[in-house]
C-alpha positions in Angstrom: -104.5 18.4 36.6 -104.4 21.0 39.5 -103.5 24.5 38.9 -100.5 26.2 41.2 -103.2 27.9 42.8 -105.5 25.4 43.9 -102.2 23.8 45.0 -101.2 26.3 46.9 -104.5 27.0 48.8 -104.6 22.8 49.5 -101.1 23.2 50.8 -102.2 26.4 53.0 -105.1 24.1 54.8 -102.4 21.4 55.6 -99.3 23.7 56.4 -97.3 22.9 59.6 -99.4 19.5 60.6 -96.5 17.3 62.1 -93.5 16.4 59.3 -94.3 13.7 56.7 -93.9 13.9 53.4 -93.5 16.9 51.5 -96.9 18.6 50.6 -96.8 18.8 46.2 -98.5 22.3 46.9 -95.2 23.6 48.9 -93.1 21.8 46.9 -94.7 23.7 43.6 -94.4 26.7 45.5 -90.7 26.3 46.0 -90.4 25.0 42.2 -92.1 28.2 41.4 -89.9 30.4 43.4 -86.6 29.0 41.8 -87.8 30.2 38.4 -89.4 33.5 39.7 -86.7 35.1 41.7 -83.1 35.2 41.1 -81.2 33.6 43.8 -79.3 35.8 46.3 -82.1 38.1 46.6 -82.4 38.9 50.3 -85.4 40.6 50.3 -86.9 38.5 48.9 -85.4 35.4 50.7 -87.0 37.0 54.1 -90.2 37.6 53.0 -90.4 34.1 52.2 -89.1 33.4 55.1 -91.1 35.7 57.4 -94.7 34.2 55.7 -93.5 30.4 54.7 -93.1 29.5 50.6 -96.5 28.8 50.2 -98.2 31.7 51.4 -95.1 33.9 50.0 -96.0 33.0 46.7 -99.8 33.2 47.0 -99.2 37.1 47.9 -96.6 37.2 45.2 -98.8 36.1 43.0 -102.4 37.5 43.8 -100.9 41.3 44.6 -101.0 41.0 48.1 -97.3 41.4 48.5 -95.4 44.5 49.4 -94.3 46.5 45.9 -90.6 46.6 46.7 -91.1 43.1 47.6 -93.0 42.6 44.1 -90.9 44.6 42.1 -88.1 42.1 42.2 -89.8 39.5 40.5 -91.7 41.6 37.8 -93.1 40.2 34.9 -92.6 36.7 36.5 -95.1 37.1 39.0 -98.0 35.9 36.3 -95.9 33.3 34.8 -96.3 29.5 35.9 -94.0 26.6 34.7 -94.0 24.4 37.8 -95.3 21.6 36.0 -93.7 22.0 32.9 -90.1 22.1 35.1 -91.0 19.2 37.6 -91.6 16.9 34.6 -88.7 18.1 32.5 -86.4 17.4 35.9 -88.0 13.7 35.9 -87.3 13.4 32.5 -83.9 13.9 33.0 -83.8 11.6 36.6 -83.7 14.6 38.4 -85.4 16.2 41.4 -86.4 19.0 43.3 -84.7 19.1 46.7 -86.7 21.7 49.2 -85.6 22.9 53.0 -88.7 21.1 53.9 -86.7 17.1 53.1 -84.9 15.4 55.5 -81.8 15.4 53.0 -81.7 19.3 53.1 -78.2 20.1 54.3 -79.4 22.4 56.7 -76.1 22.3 58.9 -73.9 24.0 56.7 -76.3 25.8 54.9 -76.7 27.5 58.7 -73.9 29.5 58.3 -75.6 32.0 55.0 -78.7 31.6 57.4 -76.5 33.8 59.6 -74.8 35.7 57.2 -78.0 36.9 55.7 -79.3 37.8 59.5 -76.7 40.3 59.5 -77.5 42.7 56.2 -79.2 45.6 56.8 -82.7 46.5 56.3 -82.3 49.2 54.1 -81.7 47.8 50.6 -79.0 50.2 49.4 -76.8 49.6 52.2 -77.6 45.4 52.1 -74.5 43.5 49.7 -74.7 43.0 45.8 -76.5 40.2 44.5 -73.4 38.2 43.3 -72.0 38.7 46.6 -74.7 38.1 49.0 -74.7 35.6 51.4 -78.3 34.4 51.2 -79.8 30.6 51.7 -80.9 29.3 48.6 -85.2 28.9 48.4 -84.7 25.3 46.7 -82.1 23.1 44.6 -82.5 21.2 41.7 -80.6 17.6 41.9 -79.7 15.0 39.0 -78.0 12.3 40.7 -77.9 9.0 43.5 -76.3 10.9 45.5 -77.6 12.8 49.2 -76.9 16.4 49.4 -76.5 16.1 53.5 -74.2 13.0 53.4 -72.3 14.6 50.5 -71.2 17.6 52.3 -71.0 16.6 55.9 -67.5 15.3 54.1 -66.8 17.7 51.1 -63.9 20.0 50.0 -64.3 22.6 47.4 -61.6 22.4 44.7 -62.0 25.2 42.4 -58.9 27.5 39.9 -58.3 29.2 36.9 -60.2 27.5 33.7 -57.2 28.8 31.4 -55.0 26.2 34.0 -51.3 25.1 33.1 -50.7 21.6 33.2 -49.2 21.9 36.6 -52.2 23.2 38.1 -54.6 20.5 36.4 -52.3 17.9 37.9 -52.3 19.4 41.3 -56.1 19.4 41.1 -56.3 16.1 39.6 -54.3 14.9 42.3 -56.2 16.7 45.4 -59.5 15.3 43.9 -58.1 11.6 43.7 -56.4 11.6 46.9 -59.5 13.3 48.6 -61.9 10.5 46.9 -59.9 7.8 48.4 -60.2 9.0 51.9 -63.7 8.8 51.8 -64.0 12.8 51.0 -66.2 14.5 48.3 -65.0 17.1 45.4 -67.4 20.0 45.0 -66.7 22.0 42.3 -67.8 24.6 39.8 -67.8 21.4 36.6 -66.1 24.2 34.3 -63.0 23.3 32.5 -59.5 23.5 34.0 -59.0 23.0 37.6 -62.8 22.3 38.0 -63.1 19.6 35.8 -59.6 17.7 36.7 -60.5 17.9 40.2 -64.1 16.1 39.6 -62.4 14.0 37.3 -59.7 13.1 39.8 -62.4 11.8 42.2 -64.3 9.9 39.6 -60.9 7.9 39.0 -61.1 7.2 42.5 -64.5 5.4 42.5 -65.5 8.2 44.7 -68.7 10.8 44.4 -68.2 14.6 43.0 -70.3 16.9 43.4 -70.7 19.8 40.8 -73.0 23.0 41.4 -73.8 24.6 38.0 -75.0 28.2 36.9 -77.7 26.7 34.6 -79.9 24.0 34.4 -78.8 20.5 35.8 -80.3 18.6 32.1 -78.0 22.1 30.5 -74.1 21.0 30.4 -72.2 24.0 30.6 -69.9 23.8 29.4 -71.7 21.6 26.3 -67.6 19.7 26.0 -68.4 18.3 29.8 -71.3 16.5 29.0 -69.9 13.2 29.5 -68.4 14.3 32.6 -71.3 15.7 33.9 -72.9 12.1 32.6 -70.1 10.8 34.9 -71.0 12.9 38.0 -74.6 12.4 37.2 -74.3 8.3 37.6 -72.5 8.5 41.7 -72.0 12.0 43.0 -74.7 14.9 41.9 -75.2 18.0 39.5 -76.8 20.6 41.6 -78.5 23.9 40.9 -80.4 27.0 42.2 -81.9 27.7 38.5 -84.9 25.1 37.4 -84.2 22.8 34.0 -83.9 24.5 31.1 -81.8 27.6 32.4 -79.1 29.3 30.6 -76.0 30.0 32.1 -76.0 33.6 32.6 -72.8 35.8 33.0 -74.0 36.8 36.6 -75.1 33.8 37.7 -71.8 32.2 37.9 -70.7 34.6 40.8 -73.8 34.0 42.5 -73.3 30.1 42.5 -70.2 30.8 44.3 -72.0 31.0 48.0 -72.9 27.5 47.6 -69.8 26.3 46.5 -68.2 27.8 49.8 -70.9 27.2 52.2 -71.7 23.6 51.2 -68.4 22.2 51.8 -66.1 21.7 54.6 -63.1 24.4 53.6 -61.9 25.6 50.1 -58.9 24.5 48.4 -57.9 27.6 45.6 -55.3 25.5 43.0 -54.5 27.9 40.4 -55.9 31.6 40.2 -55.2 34.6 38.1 -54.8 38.1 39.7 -58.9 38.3 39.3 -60.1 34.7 38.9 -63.7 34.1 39.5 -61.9 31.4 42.0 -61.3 34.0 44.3 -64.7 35.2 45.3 -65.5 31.5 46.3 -62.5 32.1 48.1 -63.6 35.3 49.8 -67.0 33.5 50.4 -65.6 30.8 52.6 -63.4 33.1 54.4 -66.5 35.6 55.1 -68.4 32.0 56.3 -65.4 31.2 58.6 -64.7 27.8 56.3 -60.7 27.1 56.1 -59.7 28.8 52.7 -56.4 26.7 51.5 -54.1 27.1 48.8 -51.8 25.4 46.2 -48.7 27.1 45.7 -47.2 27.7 42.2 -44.4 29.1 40.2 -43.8 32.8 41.0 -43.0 33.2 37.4 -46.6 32.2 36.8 -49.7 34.5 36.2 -52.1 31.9 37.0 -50.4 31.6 40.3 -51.0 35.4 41.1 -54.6 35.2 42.9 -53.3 32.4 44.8 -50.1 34.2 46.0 -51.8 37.4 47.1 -54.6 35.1 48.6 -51.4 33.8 51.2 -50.2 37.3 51.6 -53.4 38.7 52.8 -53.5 37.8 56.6 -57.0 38.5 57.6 -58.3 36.0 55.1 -56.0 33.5 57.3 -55.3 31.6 54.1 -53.2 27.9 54.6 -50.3 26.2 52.1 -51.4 22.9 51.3 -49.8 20.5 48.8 -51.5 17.4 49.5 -54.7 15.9 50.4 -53.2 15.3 54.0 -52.6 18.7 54.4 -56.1 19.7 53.6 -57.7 16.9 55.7 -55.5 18.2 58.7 -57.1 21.6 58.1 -60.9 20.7 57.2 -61.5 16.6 59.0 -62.0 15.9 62.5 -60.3 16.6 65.3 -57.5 13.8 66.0 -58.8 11.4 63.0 -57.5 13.6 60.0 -53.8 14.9 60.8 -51.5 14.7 57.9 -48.6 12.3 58.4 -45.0 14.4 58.9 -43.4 15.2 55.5 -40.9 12.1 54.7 -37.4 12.9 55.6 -34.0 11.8 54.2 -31.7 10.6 56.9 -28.0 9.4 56.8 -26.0 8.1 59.7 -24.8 11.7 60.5 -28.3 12.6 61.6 -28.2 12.0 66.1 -24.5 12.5 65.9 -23.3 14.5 69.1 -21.5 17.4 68.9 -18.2 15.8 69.7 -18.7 12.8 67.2 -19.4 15.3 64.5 -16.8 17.3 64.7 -14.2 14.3 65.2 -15.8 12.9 62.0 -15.2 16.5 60.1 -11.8 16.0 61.2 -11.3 13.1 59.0 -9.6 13.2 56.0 -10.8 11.7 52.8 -7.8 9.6 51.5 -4.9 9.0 54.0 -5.2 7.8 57.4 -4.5 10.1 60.4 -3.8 9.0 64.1 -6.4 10.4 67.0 -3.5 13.0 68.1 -4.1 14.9 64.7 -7.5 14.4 64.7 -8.1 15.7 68.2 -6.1 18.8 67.3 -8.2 19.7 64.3 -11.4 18.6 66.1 -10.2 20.8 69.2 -10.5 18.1 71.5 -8.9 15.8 74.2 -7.6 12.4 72.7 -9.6 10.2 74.6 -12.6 12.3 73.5 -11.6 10.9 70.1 -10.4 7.5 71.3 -14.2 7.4 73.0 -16.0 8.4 69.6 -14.3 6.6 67.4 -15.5 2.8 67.8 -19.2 4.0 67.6 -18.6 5.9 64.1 -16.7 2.8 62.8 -19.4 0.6 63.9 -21.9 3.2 61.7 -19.7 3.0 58.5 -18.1 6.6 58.8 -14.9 6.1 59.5 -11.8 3.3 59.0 -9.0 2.6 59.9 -6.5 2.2 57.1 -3.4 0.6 59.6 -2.0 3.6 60.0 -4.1 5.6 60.9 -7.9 7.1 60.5 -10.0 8.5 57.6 -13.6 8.8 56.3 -15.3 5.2 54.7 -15.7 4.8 51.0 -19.6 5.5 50.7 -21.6 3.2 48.6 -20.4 3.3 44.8 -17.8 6.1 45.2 -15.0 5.6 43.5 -11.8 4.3 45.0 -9.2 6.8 46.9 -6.2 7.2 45.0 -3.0 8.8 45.8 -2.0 10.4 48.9 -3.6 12.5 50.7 -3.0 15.1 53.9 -5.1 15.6 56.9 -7.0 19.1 57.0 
């Protein structure tokens, strides 16, 4: 059995010769880096990107590496549990999914490539941690399921875990609707709005995708393991943090990113006035993804964040209350616009001015002749002689044998009595 480090120096001699397969010594060196350094370090990120993963981590490792570059792995620098964290991952059907594999989403992973270009040099002045928009070094996969395929079509459903039954429903809904169109559900696999929208798409045969804060073989929370069992057998559990990880208060911001830059546009269901929801929210907007949102009950708090999300009109924010309405936003050009909102009509609706107004005349019980109805209509009589066939023919009017008035509608009670004209 090989050590890292005769790994990495095999992987060194071979580095950049055509494509192929994936070289074990990079792919340990990406495995190492996922356990070594915190994701959404950008310092970090470009020195690995300035030197290449493999000879990153033989300067992280043998001292060659800047200090401020060293410093923000510490103590991890000496440690090794490659091995130990690609077998556990096989253990558990999972895998290690590197930039270097042709199923690395590197399209909409592009946009933190360009978000990251942007922060400054200086680290004081560069974004927090749990904000930053920074490409993740490698992600851990337990699933059939291809990352690129996955979010070429994928919406990020996300809300309040504390959700009412309204907003479970909503999300339950978006994530079976979405399924059946042939869309993915990417989501945070936490309980409330997370957890009905993957379980939405699951009820539609279709694959969810849920990006954890802790190890894929860890189910956080431990209530979801079946549903993370569930997601595991067609869609995929995916993670920056190697097997074994615990889900750390800070890492659950910094999972975010992915959540946002993975998938197509954002859909925000239910949110409180500070809802871990809305960062993911604030991530797509600041990677120019659609950010759309549920409306709810103004009575509600966990309708705030959403709300104040609509009110703030640099974020651009969208209403959606359907799947349609989100496809029209996030799908293709031409193939994904949301059918018109179905509309009640009655045989007033297309009525001309003139024809309106001649049936307004009428009165409800007793017949009136067309001189009295052209005086109340304010009309000509032969205006109302004209009208008057067509809005018989449509059931609106009759005539009584002396004279006209409205027709009965369907199940309305016979006219009784006597009645005057208006």
């Amino acid at each position: 059995m090989t050590t890292l480090d005769e790994d990495l120096e095999d992987a060194a001699g071979v580095a950049g010769h055509g494509s192929g397969p994936v070289h074990p010594g990079l792919r340990r060196a990406r495995a190492w880096l996922s356990r070594a350094v915190e994701p959404g370090t950008i310092d970090l990120w470009r020195y690995v990107d300035d030197h290449g993963p493999v000879e990153a981590v033989r300067r992280l490792r043998d001292g060659r590496a800047p200090t401020t570059v060293r410093s923000l792995i510490g103590a991890r620098a000496d440690q090794d549990a490659t091995l130990a964290d690609l077998q556990r991952a096989e253990r558990c059907g999972a895998r290690l999914l590197v930039p270097e594999d042709d199923e690395w989403p590197h399209l909409p992973l592009s946009a933190l490539t360009r978000a990251v270009a942007a922060e400054p040099a200086e680290r004081q002045h560069q974004s927090k941690r749990t904000q930053a928009l920074v490409p993740p070094l490698a992600l851990w996969l337990r699933g059939p399921g291809r990352l690129d395929e996955l979010a070429d079509r994928s919406v990020a459903v996300v809300g309040a875990r504390a959700a009412t039954a309204y907003g479970e429903h909503v999300a339950a809904e978006l994530g079976h609707q979405l399924g059946e169109r042939g869309w993915a559900v990417v989501s945070g696999g936490a309980f409330g709005i997370d957890g009905a929208a993957h379980r939405g798409a699951l009820a539609a045969q279709a694959p969810t995708v849920a990006v954890l804060s802790c190890g894929v073989d860890r189910p956080y929370p431990a209530a979801h393991g079946a549903l993370f069992d569930r997601i595991a057998a067609t869609g995929l559990l995916l993670s920056e943090w190697p097997p074994g990880s615990a889900p750390l208060r800070h890492r659950f911001l910094v999972r975010n990113r992915l959540i946002a830059a993975l998938t197509r546009g954002t859909v925000v269901v239910e949110a409180a006035a500070r809802s871990g929801a809305l960062a993911t929210a604030r991530r797509a907007q600041e990677l120019d993804r659609p950010v759309l949102v549920v409306p709810g009950p103004v009575t509600s708090a966990l309708s705030v964040g959403c709300h104040e999300l609509l009110r703030e009109a640099e974020l651009g924010a969208r209403l959606v209350t359907s799947a349609a309405h989100v496809l029209e936003e996030v799908g293709r050009i031409g193939d994904d616009l949301a059918d018109p909102a179905p509309r009640h009509t009655t045989p007033r609706d297309g009525l001309s001015d003139l024809a309106a107004r001649v049936l307004d005349a009428c009165p409800v019980r007793t017949g009136v002749s067309p001189d009295r109805l052209a005086a109340v209509a304010g009309c000509d009589v032969l205006e109302v002689l004209r009208v008057l066939p067509a809005l018989e023919l449509a059931d609106l009017v009759q005539w009584t044998g002396t004279g006209w008035r409205l027709a009965p509608q369907p199940g309305a009670r016979p006219a009784t009595g006597s009645g005057a004209a208006p």
